[in-house]
N, C-alpha and C positions, 0 to 999 in steps of 0.2 A: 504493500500500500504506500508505503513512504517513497519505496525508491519510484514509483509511478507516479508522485505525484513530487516528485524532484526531476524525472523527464519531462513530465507536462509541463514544469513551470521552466526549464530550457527552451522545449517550443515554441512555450509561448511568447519571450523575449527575442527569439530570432523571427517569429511574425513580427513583431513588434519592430525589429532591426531593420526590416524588409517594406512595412508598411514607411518608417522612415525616408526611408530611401526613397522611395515611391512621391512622398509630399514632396520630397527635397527637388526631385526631376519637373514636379508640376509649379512650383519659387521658380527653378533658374528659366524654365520657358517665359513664366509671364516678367522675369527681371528682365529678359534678354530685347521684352517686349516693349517692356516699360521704357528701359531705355534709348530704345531706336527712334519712340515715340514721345520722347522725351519727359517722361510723365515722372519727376523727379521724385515727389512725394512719395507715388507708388513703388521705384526703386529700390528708394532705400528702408521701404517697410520692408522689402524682398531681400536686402540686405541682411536686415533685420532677425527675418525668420528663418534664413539661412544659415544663419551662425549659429542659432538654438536647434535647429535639427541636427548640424552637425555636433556638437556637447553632445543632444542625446543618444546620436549614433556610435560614437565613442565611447560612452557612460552603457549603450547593453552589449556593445563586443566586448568592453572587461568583462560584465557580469554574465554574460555567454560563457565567454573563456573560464570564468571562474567557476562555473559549473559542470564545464566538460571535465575540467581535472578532477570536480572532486566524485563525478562518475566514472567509475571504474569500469564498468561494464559496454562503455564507449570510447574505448581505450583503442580499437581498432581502427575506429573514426574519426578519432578525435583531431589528428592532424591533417587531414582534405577538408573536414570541416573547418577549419583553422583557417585553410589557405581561402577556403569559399570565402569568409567574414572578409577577411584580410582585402580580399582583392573589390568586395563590393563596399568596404570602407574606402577603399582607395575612392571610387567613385563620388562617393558624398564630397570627400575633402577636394576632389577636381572639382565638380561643381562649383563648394565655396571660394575655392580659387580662383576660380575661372569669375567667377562673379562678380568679387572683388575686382578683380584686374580692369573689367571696365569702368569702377567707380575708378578707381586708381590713376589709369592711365587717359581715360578719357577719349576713346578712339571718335577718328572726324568718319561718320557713316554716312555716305551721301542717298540721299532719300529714295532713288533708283534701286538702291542695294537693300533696301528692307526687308521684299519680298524672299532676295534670297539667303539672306542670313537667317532669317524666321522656319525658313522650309530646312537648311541646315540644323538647325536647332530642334527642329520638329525629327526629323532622321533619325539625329544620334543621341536624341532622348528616349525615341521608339525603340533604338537597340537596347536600351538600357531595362526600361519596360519591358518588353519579353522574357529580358533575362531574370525578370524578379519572379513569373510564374513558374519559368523552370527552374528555380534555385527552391521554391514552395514543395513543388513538386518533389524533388527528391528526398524531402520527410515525409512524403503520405505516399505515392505511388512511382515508381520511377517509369511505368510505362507511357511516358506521355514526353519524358525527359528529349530525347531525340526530336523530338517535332519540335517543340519550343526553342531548343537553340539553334535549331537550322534557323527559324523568324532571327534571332540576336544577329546570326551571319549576313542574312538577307539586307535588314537595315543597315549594317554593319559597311555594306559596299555599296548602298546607296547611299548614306552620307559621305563614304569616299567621292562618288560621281558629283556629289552634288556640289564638293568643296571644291574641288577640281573645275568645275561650269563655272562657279563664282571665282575662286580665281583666275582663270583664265581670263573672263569678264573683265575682271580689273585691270590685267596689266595689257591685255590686248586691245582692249576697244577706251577705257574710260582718259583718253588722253589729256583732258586737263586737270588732271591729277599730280599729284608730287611725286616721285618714285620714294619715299618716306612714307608718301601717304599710303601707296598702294602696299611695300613693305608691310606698315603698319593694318592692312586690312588683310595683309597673307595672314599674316601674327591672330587677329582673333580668329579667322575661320580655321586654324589649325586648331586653336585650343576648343573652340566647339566640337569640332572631328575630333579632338584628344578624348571624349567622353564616350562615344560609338566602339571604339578602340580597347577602349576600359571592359564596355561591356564583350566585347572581344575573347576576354582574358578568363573574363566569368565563366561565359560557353565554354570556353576550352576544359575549363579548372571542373564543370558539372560535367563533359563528356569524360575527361578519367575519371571522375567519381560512379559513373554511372557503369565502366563497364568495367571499374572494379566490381561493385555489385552484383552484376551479374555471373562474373567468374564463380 
C-alpha cells in the first residue's frame, strides 16, 4: 500500500513536470507574439510567468529525482528516466532563454517578417507538444510511443524548412536591411528552431526507452 502510493505520488509530479512544460510552450508563443506586436505590457506578464514555470519545473525534477532514489524497485529505470526529465528540463530553460533574449537584446522585426516568425514558433513548439504525449505515454502504455514521436520528427523538419524560407527571405530578397540587421534576424530564428531540436533529443531519448522495454 505504501510503496503504491509512493509510485502514485512520483507520477503524479512528472504529470505535473509535463503539464508545466506544456503552459511554458503556450507563454513563449503568445510572448513571441506579444512582442512582434509590440504589446509591451503583455510581454512582460509572459516574462513574468515564464520564470515561475521555470522554478516550478526545476522544484519537481528535484522532487522526481528524489523519489526515484528513494524507490528501489525503479532502480532499472531510474536512469533513462533521469535523462527523459533532464532533456525536457532543458527545454523549459530554452524557452526562458530564448524569451528573455528578446527583452534583452531587442531585435528590429520588420512587420513583413511577422507572419513568418509566428509560423516558426508555431512549428517548433508543435514538436515540443507531441513530445509531451509521448513522454505521458511511456508511464501508462508504451504502444502508442512510436506514432507520437515520429509527429516530434515530422514538426521537427518542418520548423527546419521553415527557418531556412525565413532566412533565406532575409538575406536574399529584404535589401534595405543592414547585414547586422539580417545577422541579427538569423540569430532569433535559430534560437526559435533551437526549441524543435530540443524536442528532437526527447524522441530520441523515449525511442531507446521504449525498445529497451520491449526487449
Amino acid at each position: 500500500m505504501f510503496y503504491q502510493k509512493r509510485i502514485n505520488k512520483i507520477i503524479g509530479d512528472i504529470d505535473k513536470f509535463f503539464d508545466t512544460i506544456d503552459q511554458a510552450l503556450l507563454i513563449f508563443g503568445e510572448g513571441v507574439k506579444n512582442y512582434l506586436y509590440t504589446n509591451v505590457e503583455a510581454f512582460n506578464g509572459n516574462l513574468q510567468t515564464m520564470t515561475r514555470l521555470e522554478n516550478e519545473a526545476e522544484l519537481l525534477r528535484r522532487e522526481i529525482e528524489a523519489g526515484l532514489y528513494r524507490q528501489s524497485s525503479l532502480v532499472r529505470l531510474r536512469g533513462d528516466i533521469m535523462r527523459l526529465l533532464e532533456a525536457l528540463d532543458h527545454i523549459i530553460d530554452t524557452l526562458n532563454d530564448n524569451l528573455f533574449q528578446f527583452e534583452i537584446e531587442r531585435p528590429f522585426i520588420p512587420v513583413e517578417l511577422n507572419a513568418d516568425f509566428l509560423k516558426l514558433t508555431e512549428l517548433s513548439t508543435q514538436a515540443v507538444e507531441t513530445a509531451i504525449p509521448a513522454a505521458k505515454a511511456y508511464f501508462r502504455t508504451s504502444d502508442s510511443i512510436t506514432e507520437k514521436v515520429h509527429r516530434v520528427y515530422f514538426y521537427e523538419k518542418e520548423a527546419d524548412k521553415q527557418a531556412k524560407s525565413l532566412k533565406r527571405k532575409v538575406f536574399q530578397t529584404m535589401d534595405e536591411l543592414k547585414l547586422s540587421q539580417k545577422f541579427h534576424l538569423r540569430y532569433f530564428a535559430l534560437h526559435i528552431e533551437e526549441i524543435s531540436m530540443e524536442a528532437e533529443k526527447v524522441a530520441d531519448q523515449l525511442s531507446v526507452m521504449s525498445i529497451k522495454r520491449s526487449i
